[in-house]
N, C-alpha and C positions, 0 to 999 in steps of 0.2 A: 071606668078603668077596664082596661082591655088585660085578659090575662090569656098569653099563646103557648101551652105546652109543647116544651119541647122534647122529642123524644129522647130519653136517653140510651147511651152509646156506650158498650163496653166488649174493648177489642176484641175477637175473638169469642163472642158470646151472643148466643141468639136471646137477645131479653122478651121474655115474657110480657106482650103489653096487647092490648086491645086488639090489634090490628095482627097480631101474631096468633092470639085466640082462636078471632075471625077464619083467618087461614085455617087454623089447626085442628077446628071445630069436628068438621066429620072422622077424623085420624080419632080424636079424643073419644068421641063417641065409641067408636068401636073399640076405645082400648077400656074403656071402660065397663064393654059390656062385656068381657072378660072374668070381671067376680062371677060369673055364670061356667060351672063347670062344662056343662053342654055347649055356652056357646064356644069354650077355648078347645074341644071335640072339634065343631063344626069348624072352627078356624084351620086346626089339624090338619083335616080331613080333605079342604078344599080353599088353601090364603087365596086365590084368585077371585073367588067368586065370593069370600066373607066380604074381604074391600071392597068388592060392589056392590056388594048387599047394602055399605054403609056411605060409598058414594065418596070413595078417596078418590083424587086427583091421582096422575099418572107421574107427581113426584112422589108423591104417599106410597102409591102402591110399589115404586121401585124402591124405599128407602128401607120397604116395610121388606120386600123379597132380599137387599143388601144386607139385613141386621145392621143398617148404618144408622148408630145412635147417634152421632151429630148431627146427619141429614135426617134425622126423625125430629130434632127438636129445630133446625132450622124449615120445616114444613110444617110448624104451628104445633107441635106436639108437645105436652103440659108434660114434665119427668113425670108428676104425681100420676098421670095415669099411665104413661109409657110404662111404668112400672109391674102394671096389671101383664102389657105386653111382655116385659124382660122376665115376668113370671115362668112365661111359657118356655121360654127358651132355658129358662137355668139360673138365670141372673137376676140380681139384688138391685136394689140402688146406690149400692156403690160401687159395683160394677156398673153401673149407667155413670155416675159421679167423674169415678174414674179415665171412664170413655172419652168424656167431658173435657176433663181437664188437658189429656195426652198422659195422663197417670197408670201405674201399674195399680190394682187394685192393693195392694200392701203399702204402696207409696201414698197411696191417696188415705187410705185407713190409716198412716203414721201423720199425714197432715192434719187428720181432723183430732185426732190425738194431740200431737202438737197446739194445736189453734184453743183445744180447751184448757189446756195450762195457764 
């Protein structure tokens, strides 16, 4: 018996799956290496040449120069480390959540509110 995964699809959502990983692999690495105070210094100091220290693609590095949090998680970008990144800039992840959704961060904070009732 033959078993063919299908990928699944949900509108408006970059799903996290193998081949989005794959993609997002070097973007993750670097934002990972972000627990490193010196290395979120050296990002600081010089985003052009930290991406290529870490070998992002020329969509990575333009999503990473937009602050576009949509276009960072449709170039393979995991929120769980994007987060390390939304560090630096100021933001939580629900501010990344929010992003996400097309939500205000207070609208998106009264959904998840809502959702645990």
């Amino acid at each position: 018996m033959s078993s063919v995964r299908q990928k699944r699809e949900i509108p408006g959502t970059a799903v996290f799956d193998g081949d989005l990983a794959q993609k997002g692999y070097a973007l993750n690495k670097m934002c990972f290496s972000f627990n490193s105070a010196d290395n979120r210094a050296e990002f600081q100091r010089d985003e052009q040449a930290y991406c290529r220290k870490y070998g992002l693609n020329e969509e990575q590095e333009s999503v990473i120069r937009n602050r576009d949090v949509l276009g960072l998680l449709a170039a393979g970008g995991n929120v769980y480390y994007l987060a390390k990144f939304a560090g630096i800039l100021g933001l939580d992840v629900q501010d990344l959540g929010a992003a996400q959704t097309g939500m205000t961060k207070d609208e998106f904070k009264a959904m998840l509110v809502a959702a645990g009732k």
